[in-house]
Every structure is written in structure tokens, then in C-alpha cells.
N, C-alpha and C positions, 0 to 999 in steps of 0.2 A: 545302529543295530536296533530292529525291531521286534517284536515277539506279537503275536496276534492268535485270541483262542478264537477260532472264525465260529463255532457254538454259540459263542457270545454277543456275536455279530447283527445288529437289527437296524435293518434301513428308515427311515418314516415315510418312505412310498416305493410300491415295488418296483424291484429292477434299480433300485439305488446302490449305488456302490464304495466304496474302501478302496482307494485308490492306492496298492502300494509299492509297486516302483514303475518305472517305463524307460527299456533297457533299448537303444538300437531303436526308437523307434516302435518298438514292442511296450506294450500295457499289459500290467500284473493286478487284474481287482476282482477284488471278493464283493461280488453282488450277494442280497438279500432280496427273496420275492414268495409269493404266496398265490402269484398271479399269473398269468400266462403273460407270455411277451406279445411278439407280434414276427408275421410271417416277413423271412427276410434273407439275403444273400450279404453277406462281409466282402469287404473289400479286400481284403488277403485273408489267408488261414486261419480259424479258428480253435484252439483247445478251451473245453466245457469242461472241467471236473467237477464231479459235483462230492460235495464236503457233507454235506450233510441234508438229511431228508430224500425225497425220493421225486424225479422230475421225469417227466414224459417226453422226450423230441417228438418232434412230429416231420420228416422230412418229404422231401418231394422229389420224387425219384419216375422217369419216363412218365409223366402224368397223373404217379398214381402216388397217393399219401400212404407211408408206412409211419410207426409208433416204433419207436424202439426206446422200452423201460431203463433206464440211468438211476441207479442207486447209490449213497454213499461206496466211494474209492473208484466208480464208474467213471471213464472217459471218453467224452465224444469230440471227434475230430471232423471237422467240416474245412471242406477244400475251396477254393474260390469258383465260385458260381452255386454251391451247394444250398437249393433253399429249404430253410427251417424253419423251426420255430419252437419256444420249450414251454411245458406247461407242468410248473410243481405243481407237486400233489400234498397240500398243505406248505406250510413252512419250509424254502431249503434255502441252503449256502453254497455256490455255486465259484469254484474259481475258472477266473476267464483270462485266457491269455490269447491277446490278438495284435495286428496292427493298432498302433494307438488312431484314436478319431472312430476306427469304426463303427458301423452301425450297431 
């Protein structure tokens, strides 16, 4: 049994994460970033909740980039082939549940 206040949560380089379980093949982790990722397609499905702070998607949709704002209790769901990419806006805690190894 675990307990985790993800608030409390601080990587020492962004996009680091808190590994906390990998169920099936499926990864459970609390990343910390302040930074923008990097544009990219997952190897299976994606869910993005974001915990805390406020993160920008950026996806790529028929050629054209849209932004769709993710705040605290916000979820984003990327399907495979879907390219993205996230960019906090300051500090956030972001849970990520994906195929484990994913990009």
C-alpha cells in the first residue's frame, strides 16, 4: 500500500517521473515538468491527467496544430497515431497512464 500527495511531487529534470505501478503491461507515473516535451505519437493509447498546474497540448490534427488548454482534474486521451506534444505553463503534475516503454 501506497499513499502519494502528487503536490509534493518534484522531479530534478523535467519530464522525470514516479513510477507507481505497471499493471498488464500498462505504466502508472506521476511525471513532474515545467518544460515542454517534445512532438511525438505513443505506441498504444495514451491518458494525460493532469494533477496539478495548468499544461497546453498541442496536437496535430489534418496538418494543422490546435492547443487545447488541460487544467487541474483535466484529461486528455490520445489514441495511437495521435501526434502531440504538452507544454506546462509553469510547474505541473501530470498522471500518465500508457503502454509501459512508451515514448
Amino acid at each position: 500500500m501506497r499513499h502519494i500527495q502528487s503536490r509534493d511531487f518534484r522531479a530534478g529534470n523535467a519530464w522525470d517521473a514516479l513510477d507507481i505501478t505497471e499493471m498488464n503491461g500498462i505504466s502508472v507515473r506521476l511525471h513532474w515538468s515545467d518544460k515542454p516535451y517534445k512532438w511525438h505519437v505513443n505506441d498504444g493509447e495514451e491518458v494525460f491527467a493532469v494533477l496539478d498546474g495548468v499544461v497546453d497540448m498541442h496536437v496535430k490534427q489534418g496538418g494543422e496544430v490546435r492547443i487545447i488548454p488541460l487544467r487541474a482534474g483535466d484529461i486528455f486521451h490520445a489514441q495511437v497515431g495521435d501526434e502531440h506534444v504538452a507544454h506546462p505553463q509553469g510547474e505541473a503534475r501530470i498522471l500518465v497512464i500508457e503502454q509501459a516503454g512508451s515514448v
